[in-house]
C-alpha positions, 0 to 999 in steps of 0.5 A: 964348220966354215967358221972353224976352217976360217978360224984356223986359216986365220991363225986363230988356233982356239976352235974349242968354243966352234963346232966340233971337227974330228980333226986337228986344227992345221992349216991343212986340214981346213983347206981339206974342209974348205974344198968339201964345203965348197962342193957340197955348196955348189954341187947340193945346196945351190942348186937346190936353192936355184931349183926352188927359185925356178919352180917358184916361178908363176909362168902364166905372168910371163907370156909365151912368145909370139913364134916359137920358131923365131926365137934365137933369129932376131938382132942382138941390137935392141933398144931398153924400153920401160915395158909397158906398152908392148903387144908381142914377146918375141923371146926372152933373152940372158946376156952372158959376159965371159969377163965375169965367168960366163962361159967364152964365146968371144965378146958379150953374147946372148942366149934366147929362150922361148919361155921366161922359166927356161930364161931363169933357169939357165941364168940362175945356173950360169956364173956369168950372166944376167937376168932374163930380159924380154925382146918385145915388139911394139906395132906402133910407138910414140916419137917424141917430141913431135905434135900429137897428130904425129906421134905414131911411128912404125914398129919397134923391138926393145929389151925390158926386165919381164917384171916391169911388163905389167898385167896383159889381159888384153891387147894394149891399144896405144891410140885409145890411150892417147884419145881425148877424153882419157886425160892422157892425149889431151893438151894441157890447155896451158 
């Protein structure tokens, strides 16, 4: 039907090889048909599709956060991080841009969430915003480039994308990683 409504729309006066429309092929009447398939899409079909997406996703691949009741508290100021190595989740987050439909509330904003489905679902279904991201907090990072005996710093919260956090099974230890024998924290003997 939207091939009918963009055939008449565009002057194209020949719809007899389209679906058939109990209506005359006027100006008019697509606009009527636009604005109906306009809201049986947005009102019925996106939403299902986004429904799906949601329900879709396996939120056991996305761990819970850390403390519940903190979510919404932490600084929008946060570094991007590669997400790997991280050892909370503090809250996933959406970035929400008025500029591009999201609804107003000054400049860029985020909404926090304590669980990546509940993410998903209000960015699918906000015009306007971004995919979640992940708050995390590592206990210890590395800050390069200085000697290894050096490497370990205080802690650190960065923004990542919840898929490029990886399997976490168990607790990620940054030292055992870097420990010789490892072939990760051993000089190259260049």
């Amino acid at each position: 039907m939207q091939d009918w409504v963009d055939e008449v729309l565009t002057g194209e006066a020949d719809v007899s090889d389209l679906i058939p429309v109990n209506a005359a092929p006027t100006k008019a009447n697509a606009e009527l048909l636009a604005n109906r398939l306009s809201f049986i899409e947005s009102e019925f079909i996106e939403p299902e599709k986004n429904a799906l997406a949601v329900r879709s996703v396996d939120s056991h691949l996305y761990p819970a956060v850390v403390d519940p009741a903190l979510v919404g508290t932490y600084s929008p100021l946060a570094n991007s991080g590669a997400g790997f190595v991280w050892d909370e989740v503090l809250e996933y987050r959406v970035w929400c841009h008025p500029e591009r439909g999201a609804p107003p509330q000054g400049d860029d904003y985020h909404i926090a969430f304590a669980t990546y489905p509940e993410a998903l679902a209000f960015s699918v279904r906000t015009p306007g915003s971004e995919e979640p991201l992940a708050l995390v907090l590592q206990w210890e990072s590395i800050d390069e480039p200085t000697a290894m005996s050096d490497m370990l710093r205080s802690q650190h919260r960065f923004e990542t994308q919840p898929r490029w956090m990886g399997d976490r099974t168990g607790v990620f230890d940054l030292e055992r990683l870097l420990a010789p024998g490892t072939g990760r924290g051993e000089a190259s003997g260049r």
